[in-house]
C-alpha positions in Angstrom: 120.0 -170.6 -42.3 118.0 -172.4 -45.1 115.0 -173.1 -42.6 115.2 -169.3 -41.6 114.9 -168.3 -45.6 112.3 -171.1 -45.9 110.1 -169.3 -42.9 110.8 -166.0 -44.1 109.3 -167.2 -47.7 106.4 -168.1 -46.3 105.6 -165.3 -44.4 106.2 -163.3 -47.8 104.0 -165.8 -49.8 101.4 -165.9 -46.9 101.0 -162.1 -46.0 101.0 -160.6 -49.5 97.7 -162.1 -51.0 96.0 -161.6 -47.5 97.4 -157.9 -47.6 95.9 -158.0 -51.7 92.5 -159.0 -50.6 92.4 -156.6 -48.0 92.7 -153.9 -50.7 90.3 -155.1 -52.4 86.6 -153.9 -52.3 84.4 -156.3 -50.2 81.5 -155.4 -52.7 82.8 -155.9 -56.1 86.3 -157.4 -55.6 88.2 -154.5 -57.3 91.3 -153.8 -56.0 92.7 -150.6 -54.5 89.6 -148.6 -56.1 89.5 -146.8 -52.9 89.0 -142.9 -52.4 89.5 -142.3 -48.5 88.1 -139.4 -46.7 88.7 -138.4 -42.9 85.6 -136.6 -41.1 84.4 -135.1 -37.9 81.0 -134.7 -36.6 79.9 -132.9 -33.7 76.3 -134.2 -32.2 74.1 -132.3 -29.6 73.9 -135.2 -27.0 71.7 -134.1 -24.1 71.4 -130.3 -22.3 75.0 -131.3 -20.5 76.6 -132.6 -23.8 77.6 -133.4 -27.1 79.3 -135.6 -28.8 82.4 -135.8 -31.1 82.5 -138.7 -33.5 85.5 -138.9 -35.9 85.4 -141.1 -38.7 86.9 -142.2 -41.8 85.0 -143.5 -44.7 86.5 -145.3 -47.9 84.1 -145.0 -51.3 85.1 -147.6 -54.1 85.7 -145.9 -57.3 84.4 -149.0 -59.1 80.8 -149.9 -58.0 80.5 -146.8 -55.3 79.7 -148.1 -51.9 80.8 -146.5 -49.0 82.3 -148.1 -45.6 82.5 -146.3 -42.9 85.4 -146.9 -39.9 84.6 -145.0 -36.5 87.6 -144.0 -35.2 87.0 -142.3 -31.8 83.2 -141.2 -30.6 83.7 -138.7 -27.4 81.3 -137.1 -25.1 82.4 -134.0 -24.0 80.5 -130.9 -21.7 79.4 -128.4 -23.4 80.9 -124.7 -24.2 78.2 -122.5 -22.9 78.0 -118.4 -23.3 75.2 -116.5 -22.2 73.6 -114.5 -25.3 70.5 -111.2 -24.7 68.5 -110.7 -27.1 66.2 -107.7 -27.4 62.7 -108.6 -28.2 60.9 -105.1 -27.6 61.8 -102.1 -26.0 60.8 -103.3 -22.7 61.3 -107.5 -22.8 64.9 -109.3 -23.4 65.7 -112.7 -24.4 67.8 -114.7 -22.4 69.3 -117.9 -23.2 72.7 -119.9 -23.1 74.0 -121.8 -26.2 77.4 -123.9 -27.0 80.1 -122.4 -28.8 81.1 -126.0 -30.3 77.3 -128.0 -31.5 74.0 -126.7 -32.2 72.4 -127.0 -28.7 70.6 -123.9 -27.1 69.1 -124.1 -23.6 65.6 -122.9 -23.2 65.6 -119.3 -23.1 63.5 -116.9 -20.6 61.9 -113.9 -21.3 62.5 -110.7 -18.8 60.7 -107.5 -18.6 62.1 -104.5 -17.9 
């Protein structure tokens, strides 16, 4: 029983300053000066496409440097809809963009 308080003390005495430094900003050494933020970002990848990256990033409130953490980085197809657009009475528009990122095929022009 004693040896199994003695390990059980160590751990303790072991794990909590590791677990304090952690905390602590790798920059400036303050500890638990942390302002965490969760993000998502959603990148055009090719003309098949895109990808989703989420992240968290952690800003010291002390001497303000930022460190990033990806958490997951995706590729997914994209979400395509077909879109007209009238340019004169007589030509249209045509073109196909994703409902989810920024990309937007080349478009063709047809007369009517």
């Amino acid at each position: 029983m004693k040896r199994f308080i003695a390990v059980c003390l160590l751990v303790i005495c072991v794990a909590l300053p590791i677990i304090g430094v952690a905390a602590n900003c790798f920059y400036c050494g303050a500890p638990g000066a942390y302002l965490s933020t969760n993000n998502t970002t959603i990148e055009s990848y090719n003309s098949s496409t895109h990808t989703i990256l989420k992240y968290d990033y952690t800003v010291c409130n002390v001497c303000q440097t930022i460190h990033i953490r990806v958490k997951t980085r995706t590729a997914v197809p994209h979400s395509l809809q077909h879109s007209k657009q009238w340019v004169t009475s007589t030509l249209t528009y045509e073109y196909d963009y994703c409902t989810v990122c920024d990309y937007k095929s080349p478009g063709i022009t047809i007369h009517h």
